[in-house]
N, C-alpha and C positions, 0 to 999 in steps of 0.2 A: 771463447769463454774457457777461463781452466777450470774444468770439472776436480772437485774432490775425491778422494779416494773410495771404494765401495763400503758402503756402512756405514759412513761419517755422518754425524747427527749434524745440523747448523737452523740455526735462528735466523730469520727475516723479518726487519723492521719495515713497516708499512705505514706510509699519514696518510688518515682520513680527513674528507672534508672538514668532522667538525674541531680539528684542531689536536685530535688524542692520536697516538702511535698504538698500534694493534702489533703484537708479537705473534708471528706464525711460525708454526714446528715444520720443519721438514726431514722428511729421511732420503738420504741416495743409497738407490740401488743402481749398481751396474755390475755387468759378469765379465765386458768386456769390451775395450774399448773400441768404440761406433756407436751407433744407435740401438744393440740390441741389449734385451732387456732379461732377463735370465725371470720365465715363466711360474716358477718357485716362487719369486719373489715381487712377481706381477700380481701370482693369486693373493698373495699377503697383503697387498699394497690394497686390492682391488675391495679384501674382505674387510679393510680398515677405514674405508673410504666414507662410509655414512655415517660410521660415529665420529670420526674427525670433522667432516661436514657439517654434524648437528653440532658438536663443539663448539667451530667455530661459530656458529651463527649464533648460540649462545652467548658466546664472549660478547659479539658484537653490539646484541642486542642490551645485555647487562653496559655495556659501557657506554652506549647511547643513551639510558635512563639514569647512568651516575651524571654524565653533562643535562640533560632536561631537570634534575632536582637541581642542581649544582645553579642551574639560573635561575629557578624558582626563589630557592635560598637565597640567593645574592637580592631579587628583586624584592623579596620578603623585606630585608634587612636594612636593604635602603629605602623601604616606606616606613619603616616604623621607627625613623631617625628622629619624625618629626607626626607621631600618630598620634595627633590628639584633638580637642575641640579650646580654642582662644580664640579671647575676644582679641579683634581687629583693630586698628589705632586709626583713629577718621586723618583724614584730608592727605590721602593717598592712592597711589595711581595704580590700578589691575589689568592686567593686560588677558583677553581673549579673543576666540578665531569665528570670525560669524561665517554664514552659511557661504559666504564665496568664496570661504579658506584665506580669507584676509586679515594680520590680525587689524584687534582696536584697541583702543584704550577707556578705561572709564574711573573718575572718579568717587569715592567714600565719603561722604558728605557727613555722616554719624558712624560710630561703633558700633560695630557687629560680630557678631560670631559665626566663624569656622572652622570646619577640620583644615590642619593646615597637615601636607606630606609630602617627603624629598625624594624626589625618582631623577635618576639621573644626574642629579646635581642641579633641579630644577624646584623651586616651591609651586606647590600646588593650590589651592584655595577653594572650597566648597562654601558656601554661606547657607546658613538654617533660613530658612524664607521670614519665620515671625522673628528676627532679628534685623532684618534691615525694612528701612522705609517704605511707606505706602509709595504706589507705583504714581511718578508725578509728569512723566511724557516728554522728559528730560534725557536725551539719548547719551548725553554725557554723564551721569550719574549713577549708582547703583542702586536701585532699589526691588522691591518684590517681585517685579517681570525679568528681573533676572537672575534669578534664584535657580535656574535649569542647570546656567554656564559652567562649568571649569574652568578660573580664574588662573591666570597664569601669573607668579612673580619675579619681575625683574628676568624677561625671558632671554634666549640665546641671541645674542646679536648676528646678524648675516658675517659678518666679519668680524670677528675673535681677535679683538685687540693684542699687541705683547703686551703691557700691561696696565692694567687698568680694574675699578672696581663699580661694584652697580650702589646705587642709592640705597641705602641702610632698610628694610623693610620692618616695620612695629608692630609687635602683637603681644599681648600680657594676661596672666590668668591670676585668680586667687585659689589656693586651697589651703585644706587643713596641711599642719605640718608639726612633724615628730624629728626630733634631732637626740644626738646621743652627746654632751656637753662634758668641759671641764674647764675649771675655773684654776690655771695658773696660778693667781694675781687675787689675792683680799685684800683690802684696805681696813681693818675696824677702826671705827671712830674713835677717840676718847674718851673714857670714864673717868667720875669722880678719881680723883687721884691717880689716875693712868693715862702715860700718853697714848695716841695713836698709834697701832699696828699695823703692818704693813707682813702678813701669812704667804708661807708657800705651801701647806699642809697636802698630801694626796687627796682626791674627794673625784666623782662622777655624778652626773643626775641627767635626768630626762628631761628636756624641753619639749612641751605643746603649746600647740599656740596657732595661730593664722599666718599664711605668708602670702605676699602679692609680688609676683614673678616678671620680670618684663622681658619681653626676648627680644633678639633681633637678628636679622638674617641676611646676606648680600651675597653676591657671587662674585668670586674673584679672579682674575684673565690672568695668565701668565704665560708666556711664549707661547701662546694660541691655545693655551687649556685654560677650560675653566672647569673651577670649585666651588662645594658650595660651604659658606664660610657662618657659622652659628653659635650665639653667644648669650648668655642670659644674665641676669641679676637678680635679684629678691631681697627684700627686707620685710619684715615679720617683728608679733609681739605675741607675748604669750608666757604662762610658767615656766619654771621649776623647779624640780624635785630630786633629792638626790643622798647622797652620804657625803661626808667628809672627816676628814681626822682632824685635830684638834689638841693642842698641847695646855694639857693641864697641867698647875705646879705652883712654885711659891710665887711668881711675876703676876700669873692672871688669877692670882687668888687672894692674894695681899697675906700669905705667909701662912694661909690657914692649911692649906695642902703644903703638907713639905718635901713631900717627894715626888717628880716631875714625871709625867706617862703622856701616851695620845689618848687621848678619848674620844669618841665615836658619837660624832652630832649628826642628827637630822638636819639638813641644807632645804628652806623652801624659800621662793621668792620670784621676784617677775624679770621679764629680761627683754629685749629689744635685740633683734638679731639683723645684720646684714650676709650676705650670700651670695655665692660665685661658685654655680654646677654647684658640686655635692659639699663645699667644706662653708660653714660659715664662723663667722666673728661677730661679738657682741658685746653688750654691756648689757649687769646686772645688778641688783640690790635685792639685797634676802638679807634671812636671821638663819643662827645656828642653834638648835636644840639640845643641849648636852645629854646623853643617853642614860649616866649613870647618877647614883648617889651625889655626887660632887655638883649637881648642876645648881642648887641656890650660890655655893659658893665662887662657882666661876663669873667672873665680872662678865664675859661676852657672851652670856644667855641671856636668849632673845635680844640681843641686842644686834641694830644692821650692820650689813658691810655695803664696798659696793667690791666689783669685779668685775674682770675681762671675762669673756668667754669665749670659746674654740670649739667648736663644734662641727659633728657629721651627720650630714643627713639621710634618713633611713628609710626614708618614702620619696 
């Protein structure tokens, strides 16, 4: 071994089992070259030895509890990809492990509700018991005696295809829903003596309303990994509400306003939304309220439109 010079400081990298590099300080002392050890610098060594000690054990200890959250976190994260309660889509196959560690499979004969949650790249499946069927003695079906289980979906094959994908898995919820909207695209009708309009004016408003979600979920193989692969949809109805601008002037006034400005209308009306994750697209029909003095004279008070809509969802 070529020993360093006396005094030279040097770092040693060390891997631990769970996979982290720990950095240990060291000092060399030597007075001369052999094995001896210059006693000045042994008592130093010797009075330095318990708090370097309790350091290290420190270090150690601390960076042990950063990898134990470190997988808590990660496990946290990937349960709650998919933490929630949905209804179940009947005439579909669940796969669990009965008491000989064997799995089975069983049948959904009707729609049910469960927490459904992604560990591992796996679906998991709980059912509420007063949601599925009285217990009928039917080992291939699911009903209330078996409400204990952990359903598995679409589970790990023994063999990990290259590539290949599992049967689509179905499950759909309804909730309230709030979106933040804008309407590109007016179309107004015609008025006595005016053709059709066709606005691009700036305007926002809010959409409320119901949506009904449908998801679906499968695992996908590729060169021996799999993933887990989740998609959803929604379409919804419901108001809105909103601002918009508005060009007032001698066209949409028949000449009674002779000088041309934006005017600031109240936007309210019903709308129809489709949905994919958080952006969705729709169609709507409302009226435009004109805010100021000018509104008996503007031809497109309260009168409809219809329009696209573009929207983000905020719940």
């Amino acid at each position: 071994m070529i020993k360093p010079p006396t005094g030279t400081t040097f770092w040693m990298y060390i891997k631990q089992p769970n996979g982290y590099t720990v950095m240990h300080h060291f000092y060399w002392f030597q007075h001369r070259i052999g094995n001896h050890i210059n006693q000045r610098h042994q008592n130093a060594l010797g009075s330095h030895c318990i708090p370097f000690a309790l350091c290290l054990s420190l270090l150690s200890g601390f960076l042990f509890l950063l990898a134990g959250c470190q997988r808590v976190y990660h496990d946290r994260r990937s349960i709650q990809e998919l933490n929630q309660t949905f209804r179940i889509n009947k005439e579909q196959s669940l796969f669990y492990t009965d008491k000989q560690h064997r799995q089975q499979s069983k049948q959904l004969t009707k729609p049910a509700t469960a927490a459904l949650y992604v560990q591992n790249d796996t679906l998991f499946a709980e059912f509420l018991k007063a949601s599925l069927p009285l217990s009928d003695g039917n080992p291939a079906t699911i009903d209330q005696s078996d409400s204990a289980y952990v359903f598995l979906v679409n589970p790990k094959p023994q063999n990990i295809p290259v590539d290949g994908k599992s049967p689509w898995f179905r499950y759909h919820f309804t909730s309230f829903d709030m979106d933040l909207v804008t309407i590109p695209f007016k179309y107004r009708l015609a008025q006595p003596g005016m053709v059709a309009q066709l606005t691009t004016n700036a305007n926002a408003a809010v959409y409320l309303g119901l949506r009904y979600d449908q998801g679906y979920q499968r695992n996908v193989f590729y060169h021996h990994q799999q993933r887990s692969e989740i998609r959803s949809f929604s379409v919804g109805i419901g108001g809105l509400l909103g601002l918009t601008a508005a060009t007032v002037g001698p066209f949409s006034t028949t000449s009674q306003v002779t000088d041309e400005y934006e005017g600031a209308c109240l936007s309210y009306g019903l709308a129809t939304i489709f949905g994919y994750r958080a952006v969705t697209l729709g169609l709507a029909v409302g009226y435009d309220r004109l805010l100021d003095s000018n509104r008996s004279l503007w031809r497109y008070h309260q009168k409809n439109w219809f329009g696209i809509t573009i929207g983000l969802n905020l719940n």
